[in-house]
Residue, then its C-alpha position, 0 to 999 in steps of 0.5 A: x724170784x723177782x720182785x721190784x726187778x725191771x724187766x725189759x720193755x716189750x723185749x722180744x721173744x729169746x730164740x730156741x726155746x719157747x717161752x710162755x708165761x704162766x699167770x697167777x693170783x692168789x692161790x692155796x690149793x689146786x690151781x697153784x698146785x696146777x701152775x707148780x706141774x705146768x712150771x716144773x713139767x714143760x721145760x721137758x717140752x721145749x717151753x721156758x716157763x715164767x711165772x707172774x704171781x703174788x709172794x703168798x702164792x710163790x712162797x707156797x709152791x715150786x713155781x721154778x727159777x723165774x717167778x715174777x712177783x708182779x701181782x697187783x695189790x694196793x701199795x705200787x700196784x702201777x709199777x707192777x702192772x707196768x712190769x707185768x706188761x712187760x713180761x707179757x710183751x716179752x713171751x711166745x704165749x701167755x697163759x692165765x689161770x682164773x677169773x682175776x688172771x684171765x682180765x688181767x692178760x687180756x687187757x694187757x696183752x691188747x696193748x701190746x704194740x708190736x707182737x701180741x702173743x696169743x691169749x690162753x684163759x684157764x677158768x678154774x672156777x664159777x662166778x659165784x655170789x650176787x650183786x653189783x659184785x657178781x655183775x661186774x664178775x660177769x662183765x669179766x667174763x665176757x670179756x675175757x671170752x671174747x678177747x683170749x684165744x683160747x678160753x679152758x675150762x676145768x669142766x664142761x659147764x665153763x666151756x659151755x658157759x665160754x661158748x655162750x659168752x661167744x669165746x674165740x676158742x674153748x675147750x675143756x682141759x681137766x685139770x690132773x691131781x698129783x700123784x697118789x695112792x694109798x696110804x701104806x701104813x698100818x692102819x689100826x695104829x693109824x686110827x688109834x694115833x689119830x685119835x690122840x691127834x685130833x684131841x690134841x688139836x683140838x685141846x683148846x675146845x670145849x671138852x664134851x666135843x671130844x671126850x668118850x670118842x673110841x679109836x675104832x670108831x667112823x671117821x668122816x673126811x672133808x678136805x676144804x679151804x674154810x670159804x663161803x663157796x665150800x658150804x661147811x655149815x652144810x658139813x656141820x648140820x650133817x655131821x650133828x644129824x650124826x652126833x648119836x653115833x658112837x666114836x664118829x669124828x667128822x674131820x676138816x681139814x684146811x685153812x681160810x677165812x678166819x671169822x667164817x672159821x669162828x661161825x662153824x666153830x660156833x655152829x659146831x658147839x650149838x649144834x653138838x656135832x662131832x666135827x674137828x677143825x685141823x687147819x691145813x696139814x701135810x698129811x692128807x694122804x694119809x688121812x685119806x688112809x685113815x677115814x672111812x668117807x670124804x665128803x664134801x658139800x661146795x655149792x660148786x666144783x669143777x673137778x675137785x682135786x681131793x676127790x680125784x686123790x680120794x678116788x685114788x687112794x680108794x676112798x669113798x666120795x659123797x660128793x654134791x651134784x655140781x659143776x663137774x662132779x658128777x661128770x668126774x665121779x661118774x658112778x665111782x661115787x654118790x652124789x647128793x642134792x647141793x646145801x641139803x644137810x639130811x642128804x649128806x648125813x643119809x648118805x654118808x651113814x649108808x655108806x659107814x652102815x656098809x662095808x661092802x658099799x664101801x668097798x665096792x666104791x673104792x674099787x670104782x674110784x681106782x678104776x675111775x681115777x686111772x681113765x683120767x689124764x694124769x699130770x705129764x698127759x696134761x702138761x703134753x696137752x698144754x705144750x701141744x696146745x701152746x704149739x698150735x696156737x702159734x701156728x695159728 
C-alpha cells in the first residue's frame, strides 16, 4: 500500500497483462465490498488491478497488493491529485465507482496528453438532497455522462437516468452480494444468547427498553449505516407502532453518522420503541439466521446488498418500493410505499402474524437470489467489458 509514494508520470501501460485501475472514495459497505471482488477476482482474467482510494477504505477491505492512497482530502490534496493523474496515465482502463470517483476520472483522465485510457463510471447511488448542493451534484452527473465511455448503473433507474444525461454508452451492470446462505447454527440457543447479547449491548440505555423481553420472542432485522438516506426515523416509528407486542426486538445494525445516531436514539426513548442500536458487527449472517423479517426503509437503494444476503439466507424482506428494489425482489418480497411508518409496521406485523407467509417468502427469496449473477459472473462481465472497450 502506498501513500506519499511517486508514481512515474504518464508512464506507459506494462505489456502482457492488462491494467486497470479501480477508483474509490470513501466507502463502508457495499461498494467497497464491490471494489474487494473486482481486486481480488480479475487477475484470474488476465488484469492487473490498481487500486486508488482513501486509508479509511483501504484499511477496511482487501483491495490487493497495489493500493494507492491518493484520495484527495484537505491537507496535500494537490500532490495527490498529481499522483492520482499519474496513475491514470499509466493504465489500460480506469474504472471509478460512485459520483465523487466518476468526476474525478473523467476530469483527469481528459488531461492526459498521449494515451487516454477509456473512462468506466460505476454509479452505485442517486443524487439525493436539495439545494445549491443537489444542483452542483447534478452538473457532475452530467458531466461524467458525457464524457466517461462507458457509464453503469447498479440498477435500471441510473442507467436510464445516464441516458437522459446523454451518456456515450450505458448499461446496467448489478452489482453481486458475496457468498451467503443460511446460517447453520441452532437457533433456539441462538435466540436465547442474542437476547443477552443485545442487553448487554445496550447495558448504557434506559432500563424499560429492555426489561421483561422474552428469548422467544419477534425479532426485526434492519441492516443500515445510520445515514439520512436510510430513513431510520421511519424504522423507529414503525417499530414503536409495534411496542405492545410481547418480547419483539427491532435490531439495527451499522455504523454512521454519530449526531443522527443520538436523534433516533432520542427518538427511540420518546417514542418507546423496542428498537436496539448494535453499531457495526461481523455477525450478520448469523443475525440473518436468528430474525424473523429484514426490513428496511431507505428513500433509495439500488440493489441493496443485504437484501440480496437476506434473500439467500431465507429471510423475509420488507422492503420500500424504490430504485431498484422492486426490480431485484420481484415477488420474493413485500414492498411498501417509502417514508410511510404505518406501511411498514402493517407489513412487518403480517408477516410475524404468519408463519406460513414467511415461509413461503424464504423459499422465494432463495429462488430469486439464485437467478442473479453471483460475484465470479460479475467480475467476468467487467473483464469482458474492459476488453471491448479496448478494442473500441
Amino acid at each position: 500500500m502506498t501513500g506519499d509514494r511517486t508514481v512515474p508520470s504518464e508512464q506507459p501501460p506494462t505489456r502482457g497483462r492488462r491494467r486497470v485501475l479501480l477508483l474509490v472514495g470513501h466507502s463502508t459497505g457495499g461498494i467497497g465490498a464491490h471494489v474487494h471482488s473486482l481486486a481480488t477476482g480479475l487477475p484470474a482474467h488476465g488484469w492487473t488491478p490498481v487500486v486508488a482510494t482513501s486509508p479509511r477504505t483501504a484499511s477496511r477491505f482487501d483491495l490487493g497488493p497495489d493500493v494507492h492512497l491518493v484520495w484527495p482530502g484537505r491537507r496535500g490534496a494537490v500532490g495527490r491529485l498529481r499522483r492520482l493523474r499519474s496513475l491514470v496515465a499509466g493504465v489500460d482502463v480506469v474504472h471509478a465507482h460512485g459520483h465523487q470517483a466518476g468526476l474525478l476520472a473523467v476530469l483527469l483522465a481528459a488531461t492526459v496528453r498521449r494515451r487516454r485510457p477509456p473512462v468506466v463510471v460505476s454509479w452505485h447511488n442517486a443524487v439525493l438532497g436539495g439545494g445549491w448542493q443537489r444542483r452542483l451534484r447534478a452538473l457532475g452527473e452530467v458531466v461524467q455522462a458525457r464524457r466517461a465511455d462507458l457509464l453503469a448503473g447498479a440498477s435500471r433507474d441510473l442507467t436510464d437516468r445516464a441516458v437522459a444525461l446523454g451518456a456515450r454508452a450505458a448499461v446496467t451492470a448489478p452489482v453481486a452480494a458475496p457468498a451467503a446462505g443460511p446460517w447453520a447454527g441452532d437457533r433456539a440457543a441462538g435466540r436465547r444468547e442474542l437476547a443477552r447479547e443485545v442487553a448487554e449491548e445496550v447495558a448504557g440505555e434506559p432500563a424499560e427498553e429492555v426489561a421483561g423481553e422474552p428469548a422467544d420472542g419477534p425479532v426485526v432485522l434492519t441492516v443500515s449505516r445510520i445515514a439520512p438516506q436510510k430513513n431510520l426515523a421511519v424504522v423507529v416509528e414503525a417499530a414503536a407502532r409495534l411496542r405492545r407486542r410481547t418480547g419483539l426486538r427491532w435490531l439495527v445494525v451499522g455504523d454512521g453518522d454519530p449526531a443522527l445516531l443520538a436523534a433516533l436514539r432520542r427518538q427511540v426513548v420518546s417514542a418507546g420503541a423496542p428498537v436496539h442500536f448494535l453499531g457495526a458487527r461481523r455477525d450478520v449472517v448469523r443475525l440473518m439466521g436468528l430474525a424473523d423479517v429484514l426490513a428496511l426503509a431507505s428513500s433509495w437503494e439500488a440493489r441493496a446488498l443485504v437484501v440480496q444476503e437476506a434473500m439467500a439466507a431465507g429471510l423475509p424482506v420488507v422492503v420500500p418500493a424504490v430504485g431498484g428494489l422492486p426490480e431485484l425482489v420481484g415477488d420474493a418480497g413485500v414492498l411498501v410505499p417509502p417514508g410511510d411508518a404505518g406501511a411498514l409496521a402493517d407489513a412487518v406485523a403480517t408477516l410475524l402474524d404468519d408463519d406460513a407467509a414467511r415461509a413461503r417468502l424464504a423459499d422465494a427469496g432463495r429462488a430469486r437470489f439464485a437467478e442473479l449473477p453471483d460475484e465470479a459472473q460479475v467480475v467476468a462481465q467487467w473483464s469482458d467489458r474492459y476488453t471491448r472497450l479496448l478494442a473500441w
